[in-house]
C-alpha positions, -999 to 999 in steps of 0.1 A, spaced: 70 221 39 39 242 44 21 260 11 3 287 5 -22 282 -22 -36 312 -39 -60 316 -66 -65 348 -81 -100 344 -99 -108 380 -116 -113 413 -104 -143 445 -112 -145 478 -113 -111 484 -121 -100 524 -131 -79 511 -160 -82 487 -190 -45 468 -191 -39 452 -156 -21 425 -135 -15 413 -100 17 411 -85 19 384 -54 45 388 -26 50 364 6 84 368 24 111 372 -1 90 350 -25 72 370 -54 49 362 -88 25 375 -105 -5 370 -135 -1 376 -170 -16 405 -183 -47 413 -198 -55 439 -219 -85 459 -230 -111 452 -202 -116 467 -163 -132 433 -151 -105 406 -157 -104 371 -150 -73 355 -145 -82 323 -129 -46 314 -120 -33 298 -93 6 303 -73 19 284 -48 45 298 -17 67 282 5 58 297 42 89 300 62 73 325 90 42 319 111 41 360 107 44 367 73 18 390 54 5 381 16 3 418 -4 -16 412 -33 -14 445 -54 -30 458 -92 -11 472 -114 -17 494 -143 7 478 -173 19 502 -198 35 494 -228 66 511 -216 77 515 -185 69 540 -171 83 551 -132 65 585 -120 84 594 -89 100 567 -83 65 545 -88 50 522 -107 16 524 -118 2 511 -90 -35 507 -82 -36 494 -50 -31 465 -27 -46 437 -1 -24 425 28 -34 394 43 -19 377 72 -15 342 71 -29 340 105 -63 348 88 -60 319 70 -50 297 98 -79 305 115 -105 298 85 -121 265 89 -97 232 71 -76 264 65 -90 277 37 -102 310 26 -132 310 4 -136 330 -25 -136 363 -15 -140 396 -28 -113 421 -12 -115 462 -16 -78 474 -31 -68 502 -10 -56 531 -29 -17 540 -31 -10 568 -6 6 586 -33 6 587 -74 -19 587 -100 -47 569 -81 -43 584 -47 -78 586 -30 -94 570 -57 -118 540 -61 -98 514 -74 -122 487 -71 -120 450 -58 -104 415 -62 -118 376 -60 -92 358 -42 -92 323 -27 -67 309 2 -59 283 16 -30 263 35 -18 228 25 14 207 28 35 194 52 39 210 84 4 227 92 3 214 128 33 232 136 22 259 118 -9 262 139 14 261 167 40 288 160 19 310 148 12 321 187 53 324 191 62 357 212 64 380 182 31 380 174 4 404 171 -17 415 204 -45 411 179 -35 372 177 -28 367 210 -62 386 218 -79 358 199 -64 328 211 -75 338 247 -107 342 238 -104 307 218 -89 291 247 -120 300 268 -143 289 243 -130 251 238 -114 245 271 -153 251 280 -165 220 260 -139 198 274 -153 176 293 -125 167 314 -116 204 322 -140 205 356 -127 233 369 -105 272 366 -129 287 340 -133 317 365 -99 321 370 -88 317 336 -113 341 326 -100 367 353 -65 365 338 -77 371 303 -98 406 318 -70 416 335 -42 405 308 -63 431 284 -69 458 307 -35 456 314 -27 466 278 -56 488 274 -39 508 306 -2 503 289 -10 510 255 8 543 254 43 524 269 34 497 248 36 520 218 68 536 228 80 505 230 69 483 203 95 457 207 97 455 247 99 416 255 75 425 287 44 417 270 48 391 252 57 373 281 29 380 304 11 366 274 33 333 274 33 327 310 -11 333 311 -13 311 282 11 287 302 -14 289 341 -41 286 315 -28 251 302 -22 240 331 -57 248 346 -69 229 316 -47 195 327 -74 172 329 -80 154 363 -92 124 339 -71 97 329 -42 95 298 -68 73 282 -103 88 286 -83 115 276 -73 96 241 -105 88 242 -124 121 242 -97 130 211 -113 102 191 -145 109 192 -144 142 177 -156 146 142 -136 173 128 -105 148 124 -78 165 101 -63 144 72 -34 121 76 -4 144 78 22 138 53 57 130 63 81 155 74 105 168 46 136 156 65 136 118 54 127 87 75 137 78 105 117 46 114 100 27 94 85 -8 107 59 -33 113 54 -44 151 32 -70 165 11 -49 186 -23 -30 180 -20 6 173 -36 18 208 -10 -8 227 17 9 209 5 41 214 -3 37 250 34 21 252 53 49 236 36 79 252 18 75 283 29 90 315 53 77 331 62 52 303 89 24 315 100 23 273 114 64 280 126 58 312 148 23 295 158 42 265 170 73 286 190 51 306 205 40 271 211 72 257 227 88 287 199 110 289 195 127 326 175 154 343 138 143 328 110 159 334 76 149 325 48 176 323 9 165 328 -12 158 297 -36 191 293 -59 205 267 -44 232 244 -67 255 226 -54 264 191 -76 259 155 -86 230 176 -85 213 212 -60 191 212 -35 171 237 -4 183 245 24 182 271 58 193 276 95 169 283 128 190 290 163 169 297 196 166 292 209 153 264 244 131 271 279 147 258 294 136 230 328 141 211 320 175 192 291 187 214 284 189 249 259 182 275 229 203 267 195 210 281 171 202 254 129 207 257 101 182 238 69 201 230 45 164 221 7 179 203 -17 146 192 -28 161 160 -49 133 149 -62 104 172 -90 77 156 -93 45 166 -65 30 146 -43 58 139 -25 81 159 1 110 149 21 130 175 44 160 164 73 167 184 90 200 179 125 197 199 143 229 211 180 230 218 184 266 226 224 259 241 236 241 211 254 264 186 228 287 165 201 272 186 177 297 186 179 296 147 166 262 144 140 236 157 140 199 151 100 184 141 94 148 148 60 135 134 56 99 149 26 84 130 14 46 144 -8 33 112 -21 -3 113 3 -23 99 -23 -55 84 -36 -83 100 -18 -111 102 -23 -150 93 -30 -158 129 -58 -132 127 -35 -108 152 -32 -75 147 -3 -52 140 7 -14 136 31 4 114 51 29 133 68 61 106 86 80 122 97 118 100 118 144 104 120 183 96 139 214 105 128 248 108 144 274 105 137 304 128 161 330 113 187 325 80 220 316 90 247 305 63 251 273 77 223 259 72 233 226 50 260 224 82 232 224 108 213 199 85 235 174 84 242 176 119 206 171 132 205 142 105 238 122 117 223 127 158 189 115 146 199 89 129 223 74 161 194 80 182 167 64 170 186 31 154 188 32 192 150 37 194 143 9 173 169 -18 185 152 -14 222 118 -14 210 122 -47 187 134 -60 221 96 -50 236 79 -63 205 84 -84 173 94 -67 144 76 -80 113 86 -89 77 58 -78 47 58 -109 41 43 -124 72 12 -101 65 -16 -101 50 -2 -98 10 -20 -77 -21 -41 -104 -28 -57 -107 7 -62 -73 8 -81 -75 -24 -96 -105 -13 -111 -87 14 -133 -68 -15 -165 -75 -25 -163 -98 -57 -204 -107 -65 -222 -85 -85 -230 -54 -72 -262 -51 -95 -285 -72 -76 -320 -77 -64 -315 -50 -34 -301 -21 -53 -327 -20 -79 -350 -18 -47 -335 8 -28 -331 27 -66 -366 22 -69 -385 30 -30 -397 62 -32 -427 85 -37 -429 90 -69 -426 53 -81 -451 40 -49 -475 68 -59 -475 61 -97 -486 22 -86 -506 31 -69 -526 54 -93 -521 34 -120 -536 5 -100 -564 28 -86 -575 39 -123 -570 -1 -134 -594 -7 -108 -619 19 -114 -620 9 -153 -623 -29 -139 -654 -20 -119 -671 3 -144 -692 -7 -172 -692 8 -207 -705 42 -207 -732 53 -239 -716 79 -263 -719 113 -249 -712 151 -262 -689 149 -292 -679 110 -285 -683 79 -303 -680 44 -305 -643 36 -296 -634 70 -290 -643 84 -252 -634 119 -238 -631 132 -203 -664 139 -193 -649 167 -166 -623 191 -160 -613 168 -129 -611 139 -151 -583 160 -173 -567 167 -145 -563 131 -131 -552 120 -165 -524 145 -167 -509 138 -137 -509 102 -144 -495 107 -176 -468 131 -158 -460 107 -131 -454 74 -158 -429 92 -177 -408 102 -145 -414 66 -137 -402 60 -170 -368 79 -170 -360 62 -138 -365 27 -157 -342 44 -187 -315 59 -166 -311 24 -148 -310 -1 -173 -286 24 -192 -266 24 -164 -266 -11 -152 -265 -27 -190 -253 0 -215 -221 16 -192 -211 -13 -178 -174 -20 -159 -140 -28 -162 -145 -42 -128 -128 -82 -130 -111 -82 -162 -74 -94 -153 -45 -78 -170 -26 -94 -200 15 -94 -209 45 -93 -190 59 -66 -173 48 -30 -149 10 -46 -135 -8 -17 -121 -38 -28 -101 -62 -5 -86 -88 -12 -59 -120 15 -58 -133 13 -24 -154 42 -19 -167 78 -23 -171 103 0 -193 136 -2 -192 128 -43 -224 157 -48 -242 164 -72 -255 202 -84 -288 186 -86 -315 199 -66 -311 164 -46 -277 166 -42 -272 132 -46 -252 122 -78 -250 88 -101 -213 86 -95 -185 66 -117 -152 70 -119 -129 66 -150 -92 60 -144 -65 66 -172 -28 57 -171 0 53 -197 -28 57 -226 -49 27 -212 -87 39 -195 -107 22 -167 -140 25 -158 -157 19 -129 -198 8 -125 -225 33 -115 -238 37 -86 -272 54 -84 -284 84 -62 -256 87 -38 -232 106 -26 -213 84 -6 -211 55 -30 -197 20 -21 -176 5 -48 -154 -25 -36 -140 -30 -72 -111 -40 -84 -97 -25 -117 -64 -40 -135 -43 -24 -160 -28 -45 -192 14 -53 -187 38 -19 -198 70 -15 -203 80 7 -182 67 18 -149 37 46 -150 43 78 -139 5 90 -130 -30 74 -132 -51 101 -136 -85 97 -117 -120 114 -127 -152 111 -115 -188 120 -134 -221 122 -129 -236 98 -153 -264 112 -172 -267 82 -201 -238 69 -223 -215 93 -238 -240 121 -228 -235 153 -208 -218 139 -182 -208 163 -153 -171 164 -140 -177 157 -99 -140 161 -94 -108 149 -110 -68 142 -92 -36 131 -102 -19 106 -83 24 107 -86 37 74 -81 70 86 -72 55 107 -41 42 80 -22 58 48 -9 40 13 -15 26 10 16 12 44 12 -3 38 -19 -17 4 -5 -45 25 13 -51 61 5 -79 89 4 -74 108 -24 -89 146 -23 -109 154 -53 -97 187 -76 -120 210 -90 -144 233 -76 -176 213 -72 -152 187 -50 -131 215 -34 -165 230 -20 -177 196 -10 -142 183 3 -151 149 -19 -128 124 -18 -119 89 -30 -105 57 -10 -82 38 -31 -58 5 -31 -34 8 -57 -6 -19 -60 22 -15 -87 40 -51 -97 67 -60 -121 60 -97 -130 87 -99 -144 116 -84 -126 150 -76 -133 141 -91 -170 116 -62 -177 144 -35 -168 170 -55 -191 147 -57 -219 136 -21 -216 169 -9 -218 177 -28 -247 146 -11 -266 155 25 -256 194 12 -270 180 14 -304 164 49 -304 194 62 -284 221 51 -302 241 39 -270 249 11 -249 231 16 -216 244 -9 -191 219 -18 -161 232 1 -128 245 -22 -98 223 -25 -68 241 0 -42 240 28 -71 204 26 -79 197 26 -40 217 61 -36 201 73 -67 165 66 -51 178 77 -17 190 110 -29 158 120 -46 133 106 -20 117 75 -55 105 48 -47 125 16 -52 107 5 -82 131 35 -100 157 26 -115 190 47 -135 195 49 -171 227 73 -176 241 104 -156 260 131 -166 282 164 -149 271 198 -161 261 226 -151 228 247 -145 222 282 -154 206 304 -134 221 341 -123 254 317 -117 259 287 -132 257 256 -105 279 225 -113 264 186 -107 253 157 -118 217 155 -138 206 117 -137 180 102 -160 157 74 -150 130 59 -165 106 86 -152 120 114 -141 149 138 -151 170 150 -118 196 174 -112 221 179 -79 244 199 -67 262 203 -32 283 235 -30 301 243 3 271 223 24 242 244 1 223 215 -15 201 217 -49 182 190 -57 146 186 -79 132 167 -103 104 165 -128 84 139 -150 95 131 -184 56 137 -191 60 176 -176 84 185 -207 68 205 -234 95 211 -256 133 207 -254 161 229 -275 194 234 -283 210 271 -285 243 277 -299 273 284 -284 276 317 -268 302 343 -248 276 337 -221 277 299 -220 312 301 -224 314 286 -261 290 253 -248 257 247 -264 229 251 -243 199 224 -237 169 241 -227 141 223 -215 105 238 -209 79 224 -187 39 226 -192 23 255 -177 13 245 -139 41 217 -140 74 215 -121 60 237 -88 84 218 -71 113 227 -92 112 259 -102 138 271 -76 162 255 -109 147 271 -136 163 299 -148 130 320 -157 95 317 -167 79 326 -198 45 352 -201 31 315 -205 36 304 -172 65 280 -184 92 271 -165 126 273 -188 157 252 -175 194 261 -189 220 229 -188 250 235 -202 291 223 -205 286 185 -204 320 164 -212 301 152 -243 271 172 -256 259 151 -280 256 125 -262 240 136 -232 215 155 -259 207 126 -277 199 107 -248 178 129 -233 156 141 -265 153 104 -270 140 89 -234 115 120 -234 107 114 -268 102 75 -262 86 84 -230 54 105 -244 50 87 -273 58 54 -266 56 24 -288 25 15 -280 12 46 -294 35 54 -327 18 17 -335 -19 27 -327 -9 63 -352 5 36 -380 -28 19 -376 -47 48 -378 -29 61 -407 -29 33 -425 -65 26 -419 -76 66 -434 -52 64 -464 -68 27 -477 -98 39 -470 -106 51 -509 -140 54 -527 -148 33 -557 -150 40 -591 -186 22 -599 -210 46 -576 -230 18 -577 -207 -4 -556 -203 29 -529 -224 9 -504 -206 -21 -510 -217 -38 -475 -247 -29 -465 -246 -52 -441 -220 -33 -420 -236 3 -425 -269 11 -414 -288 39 -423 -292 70 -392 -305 97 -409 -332 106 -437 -349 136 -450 -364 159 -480 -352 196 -476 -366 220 -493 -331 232 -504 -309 226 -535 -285 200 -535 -258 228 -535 -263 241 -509 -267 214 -489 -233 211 -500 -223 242 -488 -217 223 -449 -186 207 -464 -170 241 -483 -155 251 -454 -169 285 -454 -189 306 -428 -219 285 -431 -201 251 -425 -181 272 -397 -213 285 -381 -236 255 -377 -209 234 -361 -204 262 -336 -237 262 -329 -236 223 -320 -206 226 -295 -175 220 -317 -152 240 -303 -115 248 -326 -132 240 -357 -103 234 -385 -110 222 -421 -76 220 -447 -89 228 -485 -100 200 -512 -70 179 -525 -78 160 -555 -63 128 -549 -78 107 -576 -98 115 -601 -131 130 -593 -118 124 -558 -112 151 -534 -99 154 -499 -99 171 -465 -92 169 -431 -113 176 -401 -103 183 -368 -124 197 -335 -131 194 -298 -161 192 -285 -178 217 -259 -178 201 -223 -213 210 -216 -227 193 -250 -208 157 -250 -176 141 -234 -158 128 -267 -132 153 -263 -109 157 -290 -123 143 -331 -103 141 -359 -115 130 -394 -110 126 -434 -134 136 -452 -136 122 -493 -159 137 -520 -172 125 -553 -201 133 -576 -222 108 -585 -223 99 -623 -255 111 -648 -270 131 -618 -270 164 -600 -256 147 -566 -227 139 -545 -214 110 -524 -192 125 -493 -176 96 -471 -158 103 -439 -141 85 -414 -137 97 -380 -116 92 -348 -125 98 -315 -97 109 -284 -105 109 -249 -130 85 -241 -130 51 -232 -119 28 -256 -115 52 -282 -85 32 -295 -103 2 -304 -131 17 -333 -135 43 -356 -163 51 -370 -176 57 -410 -200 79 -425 -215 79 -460 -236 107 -472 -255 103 -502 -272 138 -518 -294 142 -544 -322 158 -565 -358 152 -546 -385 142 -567 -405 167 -552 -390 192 -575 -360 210 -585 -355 233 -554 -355 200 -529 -331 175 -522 -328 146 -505 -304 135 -478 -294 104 -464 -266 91 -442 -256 58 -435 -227 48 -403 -206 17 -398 -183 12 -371 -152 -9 -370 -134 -21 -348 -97 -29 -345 -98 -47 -312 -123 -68 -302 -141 -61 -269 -171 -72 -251 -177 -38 -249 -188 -34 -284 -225 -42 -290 -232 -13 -260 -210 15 -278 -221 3 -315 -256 11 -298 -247 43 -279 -225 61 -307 -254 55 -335 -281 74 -310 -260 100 -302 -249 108 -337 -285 100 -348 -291 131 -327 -262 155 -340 -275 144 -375 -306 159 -372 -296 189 -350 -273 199 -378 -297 195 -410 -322 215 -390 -296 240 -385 -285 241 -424 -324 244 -437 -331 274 -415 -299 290 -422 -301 291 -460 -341 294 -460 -331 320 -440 -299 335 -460 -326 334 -494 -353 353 -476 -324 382 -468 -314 377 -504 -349 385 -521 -359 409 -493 
């Protein structure tokens, strides 16, 4: 189905101080939360709509909020609105509006009437399933004039760069004059008659001599051909919301097949008419149709054979190429069966996509023909689920016919007798990509030839030259410049070695310090998840250059893999293969990021980030995929990722037995593994893939205005609920992972003396089921209402225990344990003198002489403003301190919690314990803290300890001195660790001193103020 994404970003100049936008498409509304208190607001928030109509208009309006509501003559506040047709957004290039501002047009009545009301920041754009036919009916008969107008005057425009189209520009062009001076002489009738069919179809039948002036006098396959080598190819479409009809693997090349299925005069469509009953076919030419883009198209009308409930009808094939390359080829069909009960409510999509399907062992090749189907609905009719199921039952007859006469062409092909997951990764480059050649190409260019070659020149000239007597203020050993020019040579050179010099830095950080995950092979039995990083495209940079030092860094269920760097590229060749450890249960998501490496854990830039959903792609999809990058560097750069991602149980029907016997325990209930057949309906009614498998199911019923009775079913992953009422289906599902809370209400009048589970999503999750929640929150949370199951409790305790299971899994309450453990033994000894007990395992970072009291050096770790201040001022970001516990004597204790600010580091999230004690016979203090770090990679396998010693300077009283030691350990070995051990101690060597600088100025500072 076809989306409207729109992204309200902020709006200016607004008349009031407490606004929000409303959203409206159809009969589909939203709208912003509200914020108060400022006339320039930024919302940043995003809304997704379902487009049902080519025609429909998208009113964004303002409006005032008052904290009551207040109608003024049957009004609301308003403060004006935008319209937008969807049409303008077709027409945008890849469909996408960008940021723009937009003038609100005042109300035509109320308080704001013919008033400034200032302007908006939106941002547009059409995704999804379905675009191609949306590009196609948005030119239906009801459109615009203003539409029409413009696709004349695109048809002229492409039709002229054809280059089979030889001839009828004049003509064509004629039509279109007289076709508008026609309207220009009518426009009075037209107006009295704004609904007269007339028009419209003068406009139809132009458009229709225009396309076939455009048939082009060249052949089917120079025409294919001229397709292909376009460069503006749109993506892959996605399958059609319907289901699949075909899905197989032929011996035959892509073009054969293509060439076999839809040439003219094709002996396969003649054969499988014959076998259908179908009579009366008519084949129309292959012509050039001007839309977005130029594209193929051609029309088939026939008469579809009688059969026991419906009789002969006439039935017309409308066949657009929407993507041709040299391997891959998708044709959308839209069907019209105008004589068929309701059918001018409906058309039938058919989106035949012909994929390579692998090579084979001989070396042959094959293709993979998917073949998807949709329904659109042209007006709302009541019997829609009847109409559904109808075009399903016929499409499924048919093309089982389809496929039994084209295996009889062609061999069909088993998975098995291709090339498997390990050829494919075969395939892959396995040497090292660091070699010989990269550190060339890295290093040929200007500004390392022209430092050689100074540096050689001077060499040379100091070679050649004798010693020179004393001159000026000189003597022996010491020479100056002798002129201005010399001073000036010198500079440069001195310039132009330390770029040299960073170069050197930034590559043997990046080739020996970051290193890869690429070639490590996964451990333990059960859900393998093996990704293959192929490539980059258009990864940029916000470098002057452009170019960018890409890596990428994938996470799933808790575990992180990196990828290496590549240097100064934007389209940056990977061929790596990345394997994730044995789980227990399949992974949901695998989270993808790319950065811009600028040194280890250093300001590395976000290029673009995605999420992939295992459970909306098939296996064969996920084999080979281009994954568009998120964010709004990528968006504006259209970067994007090639991937191989292969998901294997080891293990199989033992890891499902023995995961259900783990998730027994926590839920307190047999669960009994489903048969076969049930598990296959379960995955067939939600569109999973087969990996999926059912846990437990129960009746209820969902609350919305009326409550809905069906089944809910819990898998592994996901948490589904469906309902079929009188032909009206409800289906959707979400991630276990997309719950943020889950409760229980009492029993109620309204719930009809049932308890009520209540579960709420994440903000942004569940877009694809929020037709079942029952509301949304002023958080943006979607709330769903389940209530009378046969057996409450159980069904409660089941659920609160998968999801529970689910987000923290084992794996996780053990690595908390370990973590706990490790900060509650961690205790400081009695005998100060044994506080550095292994001085082997800490080195010392950091030391100074501060011309400031031990006290209030102290004064960092009171937790008051000054501690508060400085670490604001060094990017930490939801500073939190708890207050001094005594926990022994002498001992006290705190905890420390913070994130850090994206644009200083990438550590993320850092929690700590923090331990005091004073140090006997002297005016000092010991503080020891041990810290965790969340978000990077391998943050689960160290943690790292400080040990602050403070104490009286023998400079004087009013001095102190400072000195800190650190020591990492490591709970898991890795052969990561000498790199990180190496890369945490500079960065923090850095933060050390960047905060001690801070604290002298501050209370230098704070005592000046106090004596002034």
């Amino acid at each position: 189905m076809l989306g409207l994404y729109v992204c309200v970003l902020e709006a200016k100049d607004l008349p009031v101080k407490n606004a929000y936008v409303k959203l409206k498409l159809g009969k589909f509304k939203s709208k912003t939360r509200i914020l108060r208190s400022t006339s320039n607001p930024i919302w940043n928030e995003e809304f997704v709509f379902r487009v049902h109509d080519a025609e429909d208009v998208l009113v964004v309006s303002v409006v005032n909020h008052c904290d009551e509501s207040r109608v003024i003559n049957g009004f609301v506040d308003f403060l004006g609105e935008v319209r937008i047709p969807l049409g303008s957004v077709a027409f945008e290039e890849k469909q996408t509006l960008p940021p723009t501002w937009f003038s609100l047009q005042s109300p035509k009545s109320g308080k704001f009437f013919n008033t400034y009301c200032g302007k908006i920041l939106l941002t547009i754009s059409l995704h999804g399933k379905g675009r191609a036919s949306f590009m196609n009916h948005k030119h239906s008969p009801n459109s615009t004039i203003a539409i029409e107008d413009s696709r004349d005057l695109e048809s002229v425009h492409i039709s002229s760069r054809s280059p089979c189209h030889k001839m009828g520009e004049g003509k064509h062009l004629l039509k279109i004059v007289a076709n508008r001076l026609d309207r220009i002489f009518n426009k009075k009738e037209g107006n009295s008659k704004p609904w007269d069919s007339s028009e419209p179809t003068s406009s139809i039948s132009d458009y229709e001599d225009s396309s076939q002036e455009n048939s082009s006098p060249c052949s089917f396959e120079e025409a294919i051909a001229q397709m292909e080598s376009r460069d503006n190819q749109p993506a892959s479409p996605e399958n059609l919301q319907g289901g699949i009809l075909v899905d197989k693997i032929y011996s035959v090349s892509p073009y054969d097949l293509n060439v076999f299925l839809f040439a003219p005069n094709s002996q396969f469509r003649k054969d499988l008419a014959e076998l259908q009953g179908t009579t009366n076919v008519q084949e129309g030419p292959w012509v050039w149709k001007a839309g977005g883009i130029t594209c193929l198209t051609r029309v088939v009308s026939y008469t579809k054979a009688a059969t026991k409930l419906v009789k002969a009808v006439n039935a017309t094939e409308e066949q657009t190429y929407i993507r041709v390359t040299k391997d891959e080829f998708a044709v959308l069909v839209s069907v019209s069966t105008p004589e068929v009960p309701y059918g001018n409510t409906f058309k039938v999509e058919l989106l035949y996509k012909i994929m390579p399907g692998g090579e084979l062992s001989s070396g042959e090749e094959s293709s993979h023909l998917v073949v998807s189907w949709g329904i659109v609905f042209l007006q709302s009719t009541m019997i829609k689920g009847m109409i559904e199921a109808g075009a399903r039952q016929g499409l499924k007859e048919s093309f089982d016919q389809f496929s039994n006469l084209l295996a009889q062409n062609f061999k069909v092909l088993d998975k098995a007798d291709l090339s498997d997951k390990e050829y494919l990764l075969a395939t892959l480059q396995t040497e090292d990509q660091w070699n010989w050649w990269q550190a060339i190409k890295y290093f040929w260019n200007f500004t390392v030839i022209s430092t050689i070659f100074m540096f050689l020149y001077v060499l040379m000239h100091i070679l050649r030259c004798d010693p020179s007597q004393p001159q000026g203020l000189e003597f022996r050993g010491i020479e100056l410049p002798d002129s201005f020019g010399e001073i000036l040579t010198t500079g440069i050179l001195i310039i132009q070695l330390q770029r040299v010099y960073n170069m050197v830095s930034h590559f043997v950080q990046a080739r020996f310090q970051m290193g890869t995950d690429h070639g490590l092979k996964a451990h333990g039995d059960g859900w393998v998840l093996t990704v293959a990083l192929i490539e980059g495209v258009d990864l940029d940079s916000l470098e002057s250059t452009g170019l960018s030092d890409p890596y990428v860094v994938l996470t799933c269920n808790g575990q992180t893999r990196s990828s290496s760097v590549k240097l100064q590229t934007s389209d940056p060749q990977w061929n790596e293969i990345l394997e994730f450890d044995a789980m227990e249960e399949p992974p949901s998501v695998l989270d993808v990021e790319v950065f811009d490496f600028d040194g280890p854990f250093g300001q590395d830039v976000s290029l673009g980030h995605a999420e992939i959903n295992f459970l909306k792609h098939t296996s064969t999809e996920l084999a080979d995929m281009w994954v568009m990058l998120e964010g709004k560097l990528a968006q504006s750069s259209q970067s994007k990722l090639h991937l191989r991602i292969f998901l294997d149980n080891n293990k199989g029907v033992e890891t499902i037995k023995e995961y259900l016997e783990k998730k027994e325990k926590e839920v307190g209930k047999k669960l009994n593994l489903r048969s076969p057949q049930r598990n296959s309906t379960f995955q067939k009614l939600f569109g999973l893939p087969p990996e999926e498998f059912l846990i437990n199911d129960f009746t209820c019923y969902l609350r919305r205005k009326m409550p809905l009775q069906g089944r809910l079913f819990l898998s592994a992953r996901i948490l589904g609920f469906y309902a079929n009422l009188f032909g009206h289906k409800t289906k959707f599902f979400f991630l276990w992972e997309d719950i943020e809370d889950i409760q229980v209400l009492p029993p109620s009048l309204a719930s009809v003396g049932s308890p009520t589970l209540v579960i709420i999503l994440r903000r942004g999750r569940g877009i694809d089921a929020r037709h079942g929640a029952k509301s949304q929150d002023e958080e943006g949370r979607h709330r769903f209402h389940f209530q009378s199951f046969v057996s409450f409790s159980a069904a409660s305790r089941t659920i609160m225990a998968l999801w529970r299971t689910r987000i923290l899994n084992p794996y996780h309450k053990e690595q908390l344990t370990e973590e706990h453990d490790d900060q509650e033994g961690f205790v400081i000894p009695e005998d100060s003198e044994s506080f550095l007990e292994d001085e082997a395992k800490m080195s010392k970072i950091y030391s100074a002489e501060l011309p400031i009291k031990v006290r209030s050096v102290m004064g960092i770790f009171y937790g008051g403003n000054l501690e508060h201040k400085i670490m604001k001022r060094i990017g930490c970001m939801n500073y939190e301190t708890t207050t001094w516990e005594l926990v022994k004597p002498d001992v006290y204790e705190r905890r420390v919690s913070y994130q850090f600010n994206r644009y200083r580091s990438i550590f993320g999230e850092v929690t700590s314990t923090q331990q005091k004690l004073s140090k006997v016979n002297t005016e000092g203090w010991f503080v020891n803290e041990v810290m965790a770090l969340h978000g990077v990679p391998f943050s689960d396998h160290f943690r790292i300890h400080f040990r602050y010693e403070f104490e009286k300077s023998v400079l004087g009283d009013c001095a102190s001195k400072c000195d800190v030691y650190i020591g990492i350990m490591w709970l898991r070995s890795s052969k990561f660790q000498q790199r990180i051990n190496r890369n945490i101690t500079a960065k923090f060597n850095i933060r050390l001193k960047e905060i001690f600088e801070l604290v002298q100025k501050e209370i230098l500072l704070i005592s000046q103020n106090s004596h002034g």
